[in-house]
N, C-alpha and C positions, 0 to 999 in steps of 0.2 A: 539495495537502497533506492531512496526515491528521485528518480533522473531530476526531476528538475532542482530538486534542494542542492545535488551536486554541481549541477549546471550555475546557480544562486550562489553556493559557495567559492565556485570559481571564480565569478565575479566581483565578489566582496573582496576576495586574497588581493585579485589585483588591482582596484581602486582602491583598498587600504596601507595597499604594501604592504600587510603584516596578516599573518594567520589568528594572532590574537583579535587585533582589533575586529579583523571579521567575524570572529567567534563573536565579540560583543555586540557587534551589530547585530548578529542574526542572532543572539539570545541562547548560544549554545556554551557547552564545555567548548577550548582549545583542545581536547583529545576529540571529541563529538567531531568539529572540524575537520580536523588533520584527518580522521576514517574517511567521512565522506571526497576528501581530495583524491587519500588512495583509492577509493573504492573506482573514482572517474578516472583514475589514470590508468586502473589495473584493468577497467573496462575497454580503453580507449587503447590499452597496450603500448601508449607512451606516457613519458615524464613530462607533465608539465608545469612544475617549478619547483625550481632546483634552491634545495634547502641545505642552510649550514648555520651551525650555534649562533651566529651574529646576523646574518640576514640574508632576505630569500629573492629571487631573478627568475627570473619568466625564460621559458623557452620558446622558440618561434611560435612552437606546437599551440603552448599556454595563450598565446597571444593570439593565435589565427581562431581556437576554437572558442577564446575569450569573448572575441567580437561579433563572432554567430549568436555567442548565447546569450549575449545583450538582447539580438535583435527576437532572439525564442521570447524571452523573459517579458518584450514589450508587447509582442504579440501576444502574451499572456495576462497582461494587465488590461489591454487594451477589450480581450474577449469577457474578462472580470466585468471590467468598465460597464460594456454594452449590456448584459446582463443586469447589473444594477442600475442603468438608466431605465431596462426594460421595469425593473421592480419600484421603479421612481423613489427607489431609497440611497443615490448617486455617493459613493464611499472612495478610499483610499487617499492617499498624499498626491497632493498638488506640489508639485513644485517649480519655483517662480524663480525669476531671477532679475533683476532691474537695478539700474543706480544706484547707490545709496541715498541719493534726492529726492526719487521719483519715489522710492521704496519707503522713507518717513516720509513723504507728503504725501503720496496720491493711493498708494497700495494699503500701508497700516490703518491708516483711519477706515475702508472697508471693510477690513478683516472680521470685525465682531460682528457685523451686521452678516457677512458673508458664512460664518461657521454657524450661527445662531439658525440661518435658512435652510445649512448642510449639516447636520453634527457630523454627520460619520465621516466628513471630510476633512482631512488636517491636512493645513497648510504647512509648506516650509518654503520659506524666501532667502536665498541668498542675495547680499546686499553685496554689485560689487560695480564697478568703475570700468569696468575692465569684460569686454564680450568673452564667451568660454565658449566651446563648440556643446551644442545644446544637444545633440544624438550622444556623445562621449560621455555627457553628465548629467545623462538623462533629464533633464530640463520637459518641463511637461508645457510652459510659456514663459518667454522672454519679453519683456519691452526695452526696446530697440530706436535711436536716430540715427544709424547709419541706411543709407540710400537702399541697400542691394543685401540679399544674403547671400555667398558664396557657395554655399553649399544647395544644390538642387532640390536638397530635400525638406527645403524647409519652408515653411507656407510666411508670407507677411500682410499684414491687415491692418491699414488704418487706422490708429487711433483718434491722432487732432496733430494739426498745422501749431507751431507755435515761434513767436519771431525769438531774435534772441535781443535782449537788451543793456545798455550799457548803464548803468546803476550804481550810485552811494547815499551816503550817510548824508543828510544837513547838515549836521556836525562840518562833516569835510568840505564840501561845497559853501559854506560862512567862513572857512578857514582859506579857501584855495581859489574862490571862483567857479563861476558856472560858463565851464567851454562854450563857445559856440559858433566852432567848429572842428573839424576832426584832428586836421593841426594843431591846434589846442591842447590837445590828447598828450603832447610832446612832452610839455610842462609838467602835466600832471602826475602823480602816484598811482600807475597802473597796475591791478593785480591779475594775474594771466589764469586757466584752466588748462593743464598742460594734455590732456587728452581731448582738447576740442581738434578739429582740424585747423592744420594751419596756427599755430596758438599764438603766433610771436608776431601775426599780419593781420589787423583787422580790416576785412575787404565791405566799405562801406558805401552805399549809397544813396542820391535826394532825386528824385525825377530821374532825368538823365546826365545827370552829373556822378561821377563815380572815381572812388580815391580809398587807396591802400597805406594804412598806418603802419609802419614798424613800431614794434612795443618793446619798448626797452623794461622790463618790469622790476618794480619794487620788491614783488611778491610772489611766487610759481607755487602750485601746487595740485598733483593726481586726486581729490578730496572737493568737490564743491562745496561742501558745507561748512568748511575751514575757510576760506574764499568769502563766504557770508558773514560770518561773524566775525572776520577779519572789518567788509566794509562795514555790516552795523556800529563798528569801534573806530571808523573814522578812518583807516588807515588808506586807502584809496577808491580807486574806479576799478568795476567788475563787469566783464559781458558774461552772461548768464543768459539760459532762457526764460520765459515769461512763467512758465510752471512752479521756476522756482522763485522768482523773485514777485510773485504777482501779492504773495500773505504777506510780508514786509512793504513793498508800495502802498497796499489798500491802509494797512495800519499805520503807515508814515515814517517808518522804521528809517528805508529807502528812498529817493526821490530818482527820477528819470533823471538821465544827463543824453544831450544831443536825439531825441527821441526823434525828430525830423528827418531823421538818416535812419536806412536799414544795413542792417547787418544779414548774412545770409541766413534763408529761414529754416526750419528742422522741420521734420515729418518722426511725429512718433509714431514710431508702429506696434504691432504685437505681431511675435514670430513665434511658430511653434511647429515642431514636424507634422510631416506631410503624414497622413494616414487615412486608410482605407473608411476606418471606424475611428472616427474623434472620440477618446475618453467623453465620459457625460461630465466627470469632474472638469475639466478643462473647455466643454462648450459652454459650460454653464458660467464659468467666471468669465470666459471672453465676453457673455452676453452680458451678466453683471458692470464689470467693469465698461464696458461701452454703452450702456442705459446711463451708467453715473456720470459721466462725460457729458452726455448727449441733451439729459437732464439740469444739468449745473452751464450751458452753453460753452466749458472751458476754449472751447478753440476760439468760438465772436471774442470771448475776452484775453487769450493771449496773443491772435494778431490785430488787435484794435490798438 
């Protein structure tokens, strides 16, 4: 049988947990599967995952030789890649991964423009809140505001500077007052981002005057877009970055509150592994996606 569909197969079993689902992933029979698994373990002279009527577990083995054949499998996509950038006909799955904010404002509205320039390129985004280790989940680019990536392996690239800002409704501000100052804050209906840093202390500053609010919040929640249309409905004040709150200010939706003061500012970045050979799929969106920025001035306008 052919080593690397084995190799593919091993690794669908254990990112799916189930031999079925992997069969469906890979387009095969559940019997077609299960050969190819024995075929690798009978090759390989060990067992590696251990099956029984209700569900199956990995052996060290399944695991040690799991993680190599990740790294075969990329180097395998990655020589596909360079081959097709050489035919300038640049194919295979992109896959992304960013906020769910960033991912409906700043990624979806490219997409058609972006597949329409690539056909043979299909996208897959996962929209999530939450960083996932980008080698584990094959993640081909990330966009990213944490400072640093932990992991060595992984390259990070500028996007745009963006401040973050504190924001509501008119509605609420004709019902509550317009702070002005950060004490003020105290009174008010504050709704928090429970995955910012620090979420419950806004560390704010005017020149050299500088002052840390405790937030007692009306509102919490892992979801910025729940967060939005909570303030477009009146219910309080939101810090947000300018990314997201910039298409509700410009339309009126939003108004600034305490804009005189900073909050500490983000660096979006784009992270994506470190490799010898950059997929052509993946240079060519970092280039896309950084012309559209570049072009639209986002950064003059989100720390202005």
């Amino acid at each position: 049988m052919d080593r690397f569909t084995e190799i593919e197969v091993l690794v669908q079993i254990v990112e799916q947990g189930s031999i079925s689902k992997a069969a469906e992933i890979l387009g095969q029979s559940v019997s077609a599967t299960s050969r190819h698994l024995a075929s690798l373990e009978e090759r390989l002279g060990v067992r590696l995952v251990n099956r029984t009527t209700r569900r199956i577990s990995f052996t060290e083995e399944g695991e040690l030789f799991c993680s190599y054949g990740k790294s075969i499998l990329s180097e395998l996509q990655d020589a596909e890649a360079l081959v097709g950038s050489v035919s300038h006909s640049p194919s295979g799955t992109l896959k992304l991964t960013a906020s769910t904010s960033f991912s409906m404002l700043h990624l979806m509205p490219l997409i058609p423009e972006f597949t329409r320039k690539y056909p043979r390129i299909h996208v897959d985004i996962a929209a999530s809140n939450r960083y996932h280790d980008i080698i584990e989940t094959g993640v081909d680019l990330a966009i990213r505001t944490r400072r640093v990536e932990e992991d060595s392996s992984i390259t990070m690239r500028k996007l745009a500077k963006t401040r973050r800002r504190l924001v509501a409704s008119p509605d609420y501000i004709g019902e509550m007052g317009m702070p002005r100052h950060p004490e003020d804050l105290e009174r008010h209906r504050m709704m928090i981002y429970m995955l910012a840093d620090d979420p419950l202390r806004l560390h704010m500053q005017k020149g050299n005057s500088r002052t840390t609010i405790n937030v007692t919040p009306t509102l919490t929640s892992n979801e910025g877009q729940l967060l939005m249309a909570a303030a477009r409905d009146g219910m309080g004040i939101i810090a947000q970055p300018s990314y997201i709150v910039q298409q509700d200010l410009e339309a009126g939706r939003l108004v600034r509150v305490l804009d005189d003061w900073d909050l500490p500012q983000l660096t979006i970045n784009i992270a994506f592994p470190a490799r010898r050979h950059m997929p052509a799929k993946t240079r060519l969106f970092i280039e896309f996606l950084s012309d559209h920025f570049k072009a639209n001035n986002y950064e003059d306008i989100w720390l202005s």
